[in-house]
C-alpha positions in Angstrom: -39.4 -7.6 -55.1 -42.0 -7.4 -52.1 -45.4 -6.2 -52.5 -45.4 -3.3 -51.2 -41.9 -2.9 -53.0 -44.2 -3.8 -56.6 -47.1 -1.7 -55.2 -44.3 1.6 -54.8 -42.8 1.1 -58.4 -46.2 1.1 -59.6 -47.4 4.2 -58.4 -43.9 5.6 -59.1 -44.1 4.7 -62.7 -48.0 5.8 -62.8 -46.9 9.7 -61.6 -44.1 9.9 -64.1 -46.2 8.5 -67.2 -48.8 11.3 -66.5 -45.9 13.8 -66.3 -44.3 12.2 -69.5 -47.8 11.8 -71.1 -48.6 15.4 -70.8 -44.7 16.6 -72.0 -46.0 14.0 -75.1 -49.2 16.1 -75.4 -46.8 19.5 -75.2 -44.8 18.0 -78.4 -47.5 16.8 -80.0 -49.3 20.1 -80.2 -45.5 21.7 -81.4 -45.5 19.2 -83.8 -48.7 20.1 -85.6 -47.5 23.9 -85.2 -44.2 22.9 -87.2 -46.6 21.4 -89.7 -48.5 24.1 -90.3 -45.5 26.5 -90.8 -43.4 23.6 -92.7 -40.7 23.9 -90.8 -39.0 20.7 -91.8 -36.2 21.1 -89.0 -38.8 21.5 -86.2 -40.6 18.5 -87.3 -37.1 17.0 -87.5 -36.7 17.6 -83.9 -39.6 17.2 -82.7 -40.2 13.6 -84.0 -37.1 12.8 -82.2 -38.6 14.1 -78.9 -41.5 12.7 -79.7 -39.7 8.7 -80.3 -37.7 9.1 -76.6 -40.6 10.0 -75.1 -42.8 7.6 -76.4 -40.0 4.7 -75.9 -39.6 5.7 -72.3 -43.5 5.3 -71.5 -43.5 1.9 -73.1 -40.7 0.6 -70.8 -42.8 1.9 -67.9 -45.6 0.1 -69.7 -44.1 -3.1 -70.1 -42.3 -3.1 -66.2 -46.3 -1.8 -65.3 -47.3 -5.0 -66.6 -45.0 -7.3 -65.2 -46.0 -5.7 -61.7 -49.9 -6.0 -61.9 -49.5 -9.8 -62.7 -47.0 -9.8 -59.7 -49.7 -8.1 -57.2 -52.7 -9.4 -59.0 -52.2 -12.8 -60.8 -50.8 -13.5 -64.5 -54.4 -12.1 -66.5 -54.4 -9.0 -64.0 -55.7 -5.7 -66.1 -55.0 -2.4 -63.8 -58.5 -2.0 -62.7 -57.9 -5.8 -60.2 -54.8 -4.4 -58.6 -55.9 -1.4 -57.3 -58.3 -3.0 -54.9 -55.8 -5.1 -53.5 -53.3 -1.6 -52.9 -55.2 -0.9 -50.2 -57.7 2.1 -49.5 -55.4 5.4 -50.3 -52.6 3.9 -52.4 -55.4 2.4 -54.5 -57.6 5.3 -54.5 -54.3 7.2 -55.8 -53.6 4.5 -58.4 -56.9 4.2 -59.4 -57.6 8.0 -59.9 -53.8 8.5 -61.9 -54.8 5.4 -63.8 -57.8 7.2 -65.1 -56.0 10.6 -65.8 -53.4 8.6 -67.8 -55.9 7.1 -69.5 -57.4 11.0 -70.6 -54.0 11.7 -71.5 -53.0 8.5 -73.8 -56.5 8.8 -75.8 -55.6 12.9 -75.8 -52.2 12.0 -77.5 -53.6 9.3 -79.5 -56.3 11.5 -81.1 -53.1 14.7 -81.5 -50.8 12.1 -83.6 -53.8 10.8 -85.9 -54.8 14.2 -86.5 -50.8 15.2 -87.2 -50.5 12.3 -89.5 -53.9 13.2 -91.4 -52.1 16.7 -91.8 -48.8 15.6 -92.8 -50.2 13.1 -94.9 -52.2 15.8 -96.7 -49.0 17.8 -97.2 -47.4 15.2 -98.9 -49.9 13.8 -101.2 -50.2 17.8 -102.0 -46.8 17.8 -102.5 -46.5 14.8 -104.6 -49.2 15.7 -106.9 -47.4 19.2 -107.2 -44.1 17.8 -108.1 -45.5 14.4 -110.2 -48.5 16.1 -112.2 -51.4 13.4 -113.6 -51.3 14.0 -117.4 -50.6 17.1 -119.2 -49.9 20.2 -117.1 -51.0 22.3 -120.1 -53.6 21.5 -122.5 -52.2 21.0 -126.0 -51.4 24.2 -128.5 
């Protein structure tokens, strides 16, 4: 693969993950609604949206990866490869880096705060279903 070639896969890949981040951000937020409501089917669903989507964004990860150290050297982070894109492809890259960025800590921050919640649910669960001692006090 060329530079430029690298360079256009990159910036490819960089546009769909913020589309694909932001669908993750959409199924997030539906996941902790289907919480909420206990709706075991939604939940159901949605993790399974919710693995594809996540699964997809790592293979752009890893191929994202294997592209900066192409254009940039084998230790390349993002931020040395977008110098060497030139000024309006790496202005681009640069400025979708950064919005991806938003959007990974965004999701990040929605799925710890839908496993604190569903890990609520079930310890509430559990201790309804497994009572601690006596579940009436002696006659």
């Amino acid at each position: 693969m060329t530079p430029r070639e690298a360079a256009e896969q990159l910036l490819r890949d960089l546009r769909a993950d913020l589309a694909q981040a932001g669908e993750l951000r959409t199924l997030l937020e539906a996941q902790y609604q289907a919480a909420l409501r206990h709706d075991a089917a939604a939940l159901q669903t949605l993790g399974e949206q919710i693995v594809a989507c996540v699964d997809v964004m790592e293979a752009r990860r890893s191929r994202r990866v294997s592209l900066a150290q192409q254009l940039a050297g084998p230790d390349a982070r993002m931020d040395a490869v977008f110098p060497r894109l030139g000024q309006g492809w790496g202005r681009t890259g640069q400025t979708w880096w950064l919005r991806l960025e938003t959007l990974v800590r965004d999701c990040k921050a929605a799925n710890q705060r839908n496993c604190a919640l569903l890990a609520e649910q079930q310890a509430l669960m559990q201790s309804l279903l497994q009572p601690q001692g006596e579940l009436y006090a002696p006659a």
